[in-house]
Chimera marker file (.cmm) of the C-alpha trace (Angstrom):
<marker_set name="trace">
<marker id="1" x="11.113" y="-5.876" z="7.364" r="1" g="1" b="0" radius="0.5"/>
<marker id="2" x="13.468" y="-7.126" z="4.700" r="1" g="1" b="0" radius="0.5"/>
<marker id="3" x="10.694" y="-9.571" z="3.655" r="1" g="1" b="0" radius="0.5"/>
<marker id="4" x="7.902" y="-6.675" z="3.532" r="1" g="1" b="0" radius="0.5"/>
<marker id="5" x="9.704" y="-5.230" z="0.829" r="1" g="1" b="0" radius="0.5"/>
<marker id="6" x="10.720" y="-8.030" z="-0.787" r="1" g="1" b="0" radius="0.5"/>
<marker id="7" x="6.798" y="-9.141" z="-1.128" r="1" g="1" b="0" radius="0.5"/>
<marker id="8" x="5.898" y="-5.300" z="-2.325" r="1" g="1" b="0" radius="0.5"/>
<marker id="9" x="9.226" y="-5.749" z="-5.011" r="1" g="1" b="0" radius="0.5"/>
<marker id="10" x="7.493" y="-8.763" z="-6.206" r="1" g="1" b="0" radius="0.5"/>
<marker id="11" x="4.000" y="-7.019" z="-6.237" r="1" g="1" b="0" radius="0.5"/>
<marker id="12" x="4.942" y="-3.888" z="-8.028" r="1" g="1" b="0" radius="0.5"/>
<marker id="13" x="6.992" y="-6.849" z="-10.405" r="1" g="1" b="0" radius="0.5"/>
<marker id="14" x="3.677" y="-8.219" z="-11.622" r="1" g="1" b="0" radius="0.5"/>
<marker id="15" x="1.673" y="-5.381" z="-11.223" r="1" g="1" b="0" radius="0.5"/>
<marker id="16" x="4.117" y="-3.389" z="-14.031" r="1" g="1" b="0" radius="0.5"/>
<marker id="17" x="4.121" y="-7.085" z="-16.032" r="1" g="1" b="0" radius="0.5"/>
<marker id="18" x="0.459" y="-7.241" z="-16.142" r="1" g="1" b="0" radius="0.5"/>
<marker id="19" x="-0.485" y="-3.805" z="-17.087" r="1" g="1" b="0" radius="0.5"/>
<marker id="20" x="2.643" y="-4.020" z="-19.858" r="1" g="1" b="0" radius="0.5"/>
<marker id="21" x="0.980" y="-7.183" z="-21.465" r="1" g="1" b="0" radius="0.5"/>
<marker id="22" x="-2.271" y="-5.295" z="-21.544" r="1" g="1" b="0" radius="0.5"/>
<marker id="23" x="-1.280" y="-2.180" z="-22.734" r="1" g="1" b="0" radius="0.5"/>
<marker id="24" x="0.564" y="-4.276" z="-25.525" r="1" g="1" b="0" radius="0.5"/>
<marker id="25" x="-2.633" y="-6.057" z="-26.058" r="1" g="1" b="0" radius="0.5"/>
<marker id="26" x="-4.896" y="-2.944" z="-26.802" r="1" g="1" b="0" radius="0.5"/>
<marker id="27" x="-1.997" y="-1.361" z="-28.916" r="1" g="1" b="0" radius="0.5"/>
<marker id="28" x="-1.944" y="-4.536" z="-31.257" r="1" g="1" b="0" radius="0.5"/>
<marker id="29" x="-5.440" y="-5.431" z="-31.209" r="1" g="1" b="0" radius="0.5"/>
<marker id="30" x="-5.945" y="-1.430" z="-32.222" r="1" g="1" b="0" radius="0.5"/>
<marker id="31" x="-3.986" y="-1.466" z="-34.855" r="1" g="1" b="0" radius="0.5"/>
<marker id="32" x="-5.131" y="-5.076" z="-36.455" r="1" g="1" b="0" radius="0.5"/>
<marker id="33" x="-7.081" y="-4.850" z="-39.597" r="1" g="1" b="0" radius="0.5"/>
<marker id="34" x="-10.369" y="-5.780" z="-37.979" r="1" g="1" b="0" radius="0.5"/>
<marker id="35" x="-14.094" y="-4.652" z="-37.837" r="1" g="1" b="0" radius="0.5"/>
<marker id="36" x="-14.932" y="-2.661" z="-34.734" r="1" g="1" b="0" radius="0.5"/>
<marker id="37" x="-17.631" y="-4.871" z="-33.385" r="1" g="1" b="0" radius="0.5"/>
<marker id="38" x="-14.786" y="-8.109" z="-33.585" r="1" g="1" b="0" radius="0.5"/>
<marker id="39" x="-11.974" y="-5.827" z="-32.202" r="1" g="1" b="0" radius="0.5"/>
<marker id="40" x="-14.141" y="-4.982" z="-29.148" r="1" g="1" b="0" radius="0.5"/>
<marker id="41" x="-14.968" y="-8.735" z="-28.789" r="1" g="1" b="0" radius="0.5"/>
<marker id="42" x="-11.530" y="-9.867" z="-28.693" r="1" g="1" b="0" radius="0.5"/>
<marker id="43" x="-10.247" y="-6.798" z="-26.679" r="1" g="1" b="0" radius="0.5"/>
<marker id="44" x="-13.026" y="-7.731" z="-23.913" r="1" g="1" b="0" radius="0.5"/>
<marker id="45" x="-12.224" y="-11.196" z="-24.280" r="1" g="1" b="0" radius="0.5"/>
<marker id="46" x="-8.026" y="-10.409" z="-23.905" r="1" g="1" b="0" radius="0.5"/>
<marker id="47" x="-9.113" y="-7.967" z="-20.731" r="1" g="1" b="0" radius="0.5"/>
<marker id="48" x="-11.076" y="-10.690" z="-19.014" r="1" g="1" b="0" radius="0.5"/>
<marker id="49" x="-8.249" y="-13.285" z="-19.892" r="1" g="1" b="0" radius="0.5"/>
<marker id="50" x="-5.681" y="-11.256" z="-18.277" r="1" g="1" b="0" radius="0.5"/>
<marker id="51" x="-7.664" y="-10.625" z="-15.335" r="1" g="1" b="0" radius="0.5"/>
<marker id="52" x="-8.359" y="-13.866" z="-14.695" r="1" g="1" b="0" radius="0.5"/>
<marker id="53" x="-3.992" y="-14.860" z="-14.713" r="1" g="1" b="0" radius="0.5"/>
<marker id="54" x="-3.168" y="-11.652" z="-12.608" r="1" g="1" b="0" radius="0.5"/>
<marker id="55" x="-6.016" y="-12.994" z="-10.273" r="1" g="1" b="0" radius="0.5"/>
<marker id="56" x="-4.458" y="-16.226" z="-10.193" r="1" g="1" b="0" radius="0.5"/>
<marker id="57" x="-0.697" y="-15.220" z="-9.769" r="1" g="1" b="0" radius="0.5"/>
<marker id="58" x="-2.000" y="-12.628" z="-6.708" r="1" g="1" b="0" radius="0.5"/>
<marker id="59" x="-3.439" y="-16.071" z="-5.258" r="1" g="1" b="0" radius="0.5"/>
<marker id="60" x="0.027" y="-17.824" z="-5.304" r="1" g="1" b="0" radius="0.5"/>
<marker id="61" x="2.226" y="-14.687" z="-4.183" r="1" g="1" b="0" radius="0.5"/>
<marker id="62" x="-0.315" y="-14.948" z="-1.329" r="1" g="1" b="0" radius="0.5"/>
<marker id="63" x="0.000" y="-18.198" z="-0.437" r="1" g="1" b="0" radius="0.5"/>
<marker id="64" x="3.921" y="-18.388" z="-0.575" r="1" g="1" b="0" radius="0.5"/>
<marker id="65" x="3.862" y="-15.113" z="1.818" r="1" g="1" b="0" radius="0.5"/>
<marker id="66" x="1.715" y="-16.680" z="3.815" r="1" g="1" b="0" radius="0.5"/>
<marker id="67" x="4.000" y="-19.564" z="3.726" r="1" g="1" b="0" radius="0.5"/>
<marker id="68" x="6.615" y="-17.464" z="4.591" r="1" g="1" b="0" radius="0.5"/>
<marker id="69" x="5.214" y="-15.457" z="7.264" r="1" g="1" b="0" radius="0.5"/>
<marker id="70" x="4.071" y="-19.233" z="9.202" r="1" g="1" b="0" radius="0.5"/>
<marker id="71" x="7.839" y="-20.169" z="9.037" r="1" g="1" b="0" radius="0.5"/>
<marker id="72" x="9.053" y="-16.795" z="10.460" r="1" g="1" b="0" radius="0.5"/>
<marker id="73" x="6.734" y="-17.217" z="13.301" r="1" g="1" b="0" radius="0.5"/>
<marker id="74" x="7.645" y="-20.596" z="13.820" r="1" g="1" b="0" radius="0.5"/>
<marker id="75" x="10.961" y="-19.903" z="13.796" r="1" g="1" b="0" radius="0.5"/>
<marker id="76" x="10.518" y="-16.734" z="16.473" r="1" g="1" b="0" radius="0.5"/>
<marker id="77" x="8.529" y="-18.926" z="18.798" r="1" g="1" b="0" radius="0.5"/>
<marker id="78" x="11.338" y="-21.305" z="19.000" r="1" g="1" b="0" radius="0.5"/>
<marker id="79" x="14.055" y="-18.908" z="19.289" r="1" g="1" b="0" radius="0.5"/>
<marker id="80" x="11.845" y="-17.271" z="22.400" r="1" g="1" b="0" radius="0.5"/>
<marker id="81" x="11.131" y="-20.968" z="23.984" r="1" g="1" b="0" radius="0.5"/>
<marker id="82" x="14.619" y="-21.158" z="23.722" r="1" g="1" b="0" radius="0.5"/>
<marker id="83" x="15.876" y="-18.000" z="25.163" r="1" g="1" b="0" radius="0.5"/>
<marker id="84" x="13.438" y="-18.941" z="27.958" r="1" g="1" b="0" radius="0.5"/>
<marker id="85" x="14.917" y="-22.012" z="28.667" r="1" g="1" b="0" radius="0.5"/>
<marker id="86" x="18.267" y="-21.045" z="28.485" r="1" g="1" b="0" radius="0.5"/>
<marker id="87" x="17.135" y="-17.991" z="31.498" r="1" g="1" b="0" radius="0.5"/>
<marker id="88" x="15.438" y="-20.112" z="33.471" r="1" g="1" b="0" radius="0.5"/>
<marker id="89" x="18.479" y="-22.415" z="33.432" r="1" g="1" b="0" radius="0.5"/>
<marker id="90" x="21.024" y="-19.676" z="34.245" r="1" g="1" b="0" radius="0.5"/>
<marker id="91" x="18.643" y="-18.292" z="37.242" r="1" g="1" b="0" radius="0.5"/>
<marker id="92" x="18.501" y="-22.183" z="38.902" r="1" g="1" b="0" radius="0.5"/>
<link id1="1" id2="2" r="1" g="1" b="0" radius="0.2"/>
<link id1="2" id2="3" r="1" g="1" b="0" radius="0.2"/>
<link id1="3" id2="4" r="1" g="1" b="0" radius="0.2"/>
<link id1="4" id2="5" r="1" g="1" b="0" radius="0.2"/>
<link id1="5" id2="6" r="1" g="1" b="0" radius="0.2"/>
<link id1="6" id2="7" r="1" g="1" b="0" radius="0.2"/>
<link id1="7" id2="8" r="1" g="1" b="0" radius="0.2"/>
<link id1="8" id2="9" r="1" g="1" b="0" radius="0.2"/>
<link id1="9" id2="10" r="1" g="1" b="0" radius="0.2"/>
<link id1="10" id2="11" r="1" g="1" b="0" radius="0.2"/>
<link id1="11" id2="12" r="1" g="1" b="0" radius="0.2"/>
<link id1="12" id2="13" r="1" g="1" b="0" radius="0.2"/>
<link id1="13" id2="14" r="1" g="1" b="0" radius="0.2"/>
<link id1="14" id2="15" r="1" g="1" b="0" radius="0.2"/>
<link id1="15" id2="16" r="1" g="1" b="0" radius="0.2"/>
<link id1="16" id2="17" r="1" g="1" b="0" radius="0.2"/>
<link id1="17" id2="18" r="1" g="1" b="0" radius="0.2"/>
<link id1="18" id2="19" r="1" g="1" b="0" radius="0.2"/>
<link id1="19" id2="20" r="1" g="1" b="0" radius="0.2"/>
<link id1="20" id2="21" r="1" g="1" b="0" radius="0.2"/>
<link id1="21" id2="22" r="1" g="1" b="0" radius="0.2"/>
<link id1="22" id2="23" r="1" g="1" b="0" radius="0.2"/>
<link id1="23" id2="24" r="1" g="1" b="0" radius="0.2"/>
<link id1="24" id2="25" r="1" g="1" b="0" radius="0.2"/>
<link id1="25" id2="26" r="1" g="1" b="0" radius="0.2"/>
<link id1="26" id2="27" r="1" g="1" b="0" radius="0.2"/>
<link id1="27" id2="28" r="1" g="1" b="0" radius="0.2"/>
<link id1="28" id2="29" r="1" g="1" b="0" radius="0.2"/>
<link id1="29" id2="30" r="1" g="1" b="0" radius="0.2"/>
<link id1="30" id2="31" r="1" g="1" b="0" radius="0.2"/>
<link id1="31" id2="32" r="1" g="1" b="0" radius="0.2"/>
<link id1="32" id2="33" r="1" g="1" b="0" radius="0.2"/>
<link id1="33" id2="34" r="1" g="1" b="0" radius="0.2"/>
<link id1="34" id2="35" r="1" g="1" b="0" radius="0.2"/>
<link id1="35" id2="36" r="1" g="1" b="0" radius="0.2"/>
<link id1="36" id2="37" r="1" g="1" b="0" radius="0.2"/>
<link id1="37" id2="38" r="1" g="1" b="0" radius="0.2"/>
<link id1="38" id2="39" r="1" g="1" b="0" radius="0.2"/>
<link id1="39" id2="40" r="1" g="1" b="0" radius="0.2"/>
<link id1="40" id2="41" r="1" g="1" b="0" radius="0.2"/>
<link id1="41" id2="42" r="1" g="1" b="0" radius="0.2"/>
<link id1="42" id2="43" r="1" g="1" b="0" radius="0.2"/>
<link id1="43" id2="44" r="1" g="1" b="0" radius="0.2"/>
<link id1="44" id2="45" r="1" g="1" b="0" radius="0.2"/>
<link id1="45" id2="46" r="1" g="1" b="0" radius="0.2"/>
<link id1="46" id2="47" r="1" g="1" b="0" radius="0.2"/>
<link id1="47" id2="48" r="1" g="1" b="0" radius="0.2"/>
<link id1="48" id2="49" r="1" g="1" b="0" radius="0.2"/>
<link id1="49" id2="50" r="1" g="1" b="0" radius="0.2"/>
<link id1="50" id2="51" r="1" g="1" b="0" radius="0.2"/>
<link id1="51" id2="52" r="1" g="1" b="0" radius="0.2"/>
<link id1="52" id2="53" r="1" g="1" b="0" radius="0.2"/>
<link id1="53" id2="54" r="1" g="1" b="0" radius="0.2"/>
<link id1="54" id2="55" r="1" g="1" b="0" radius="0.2"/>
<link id1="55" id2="56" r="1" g="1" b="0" radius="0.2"/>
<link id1="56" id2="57" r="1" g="1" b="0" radius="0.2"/>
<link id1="57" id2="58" r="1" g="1" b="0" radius="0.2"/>
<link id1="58" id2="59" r="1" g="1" b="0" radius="0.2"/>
<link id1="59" id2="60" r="1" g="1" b="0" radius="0.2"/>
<link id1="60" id2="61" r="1" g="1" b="0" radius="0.2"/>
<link id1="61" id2="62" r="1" g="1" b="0" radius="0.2"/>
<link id1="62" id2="63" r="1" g="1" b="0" radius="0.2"/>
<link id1="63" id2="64" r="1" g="1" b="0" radius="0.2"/>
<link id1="64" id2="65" r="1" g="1" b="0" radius="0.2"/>
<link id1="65" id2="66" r="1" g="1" b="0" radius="0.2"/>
<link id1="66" id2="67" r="1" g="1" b="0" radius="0.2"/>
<link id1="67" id2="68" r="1" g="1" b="0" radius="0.2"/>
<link id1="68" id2="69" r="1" g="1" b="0" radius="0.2"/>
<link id1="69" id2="70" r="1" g="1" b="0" radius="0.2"/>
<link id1="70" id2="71" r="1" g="1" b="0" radius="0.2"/>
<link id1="71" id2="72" r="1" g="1" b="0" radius="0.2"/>
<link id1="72" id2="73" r="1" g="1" b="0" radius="0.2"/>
<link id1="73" id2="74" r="1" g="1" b="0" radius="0.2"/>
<link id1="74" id2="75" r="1" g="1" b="0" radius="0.2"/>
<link id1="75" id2="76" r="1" g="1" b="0" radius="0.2"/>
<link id1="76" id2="77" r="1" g="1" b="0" radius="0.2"/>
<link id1="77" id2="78" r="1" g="1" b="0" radius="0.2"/>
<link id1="78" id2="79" r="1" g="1" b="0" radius="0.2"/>
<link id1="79" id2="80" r="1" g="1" b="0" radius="0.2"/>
<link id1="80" id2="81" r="1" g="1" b="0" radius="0.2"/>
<link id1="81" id2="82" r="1" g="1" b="0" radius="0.2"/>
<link id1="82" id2="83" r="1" g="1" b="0" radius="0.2"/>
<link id1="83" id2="84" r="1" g="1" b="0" radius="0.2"/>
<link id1="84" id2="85" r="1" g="1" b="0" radius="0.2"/>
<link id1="85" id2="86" r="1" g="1" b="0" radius="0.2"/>
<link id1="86" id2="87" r="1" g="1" b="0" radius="0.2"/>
<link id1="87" id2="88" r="1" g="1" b="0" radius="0.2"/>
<link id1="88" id2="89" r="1" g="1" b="0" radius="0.2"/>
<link id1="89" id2="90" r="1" g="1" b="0" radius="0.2"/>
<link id1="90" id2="91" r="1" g="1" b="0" radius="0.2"/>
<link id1="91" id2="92" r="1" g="1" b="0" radius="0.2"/>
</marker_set>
C-alpha cells in the first residue's frame, strides 16, 4: 500500500512540476515584446515541447513501477514457496 502512495506522491510531484513550467511559460511568453502571430508560434511550439517531456517522464515512472511491482511479486512468491516448505516440513 505504502508503495501505491508513494507512486501517486511522485505522480502528483510531476504533474504540479509540469503544469508550473507551463504556466511560467505562457506568463513569460505573454508578456515578451513580440508580435501575436510569433508569440502564438512559440507558445504552440513550448506546449508541444512540454508535452512531449511529461510524456516521456510518465514512460519512465512507469517502467520503474513496473519494475517495482515485478520485484514485490517476486519477492511474495518466494516468501509463500517458502512458508510452504517450511509447513510441509513441520506436518512430516
Amino acid at each position: 500500500m505504502q508503495n501505491h502512495d508513494e507512486r501517486s506522491g511522485v505522480l502528483y510531484l510531476l504533474a504540479g512540476i509540469g503544469l508550473g513550467v507551463l504556466i511560467g511559460a505562457v506568463i513569460g511568453l505573454l508578456f515578451a515584446p513580440k508580435a501575436g502571430e510569433e508569440l502564438r508560434g512559440e507558445l504552440g511550439q513550448r506546449v508541444h515541447d512540454l508535452t512531449e517531456k511529461v510524456r516521456e517522464l510518465s514512460h519512465k515512472v512507469a517502467e520503474r513501477g513496473g519494475d517495482t511491482v515485478r520485484t514485490v511479486r517476486e519477492r511474495i512468491a518466494r516468501k509463500t514457496h517458502e512458508v510452504a516448505e517450511e509447513i510441509a516440513g513441520d506436518e512430516a
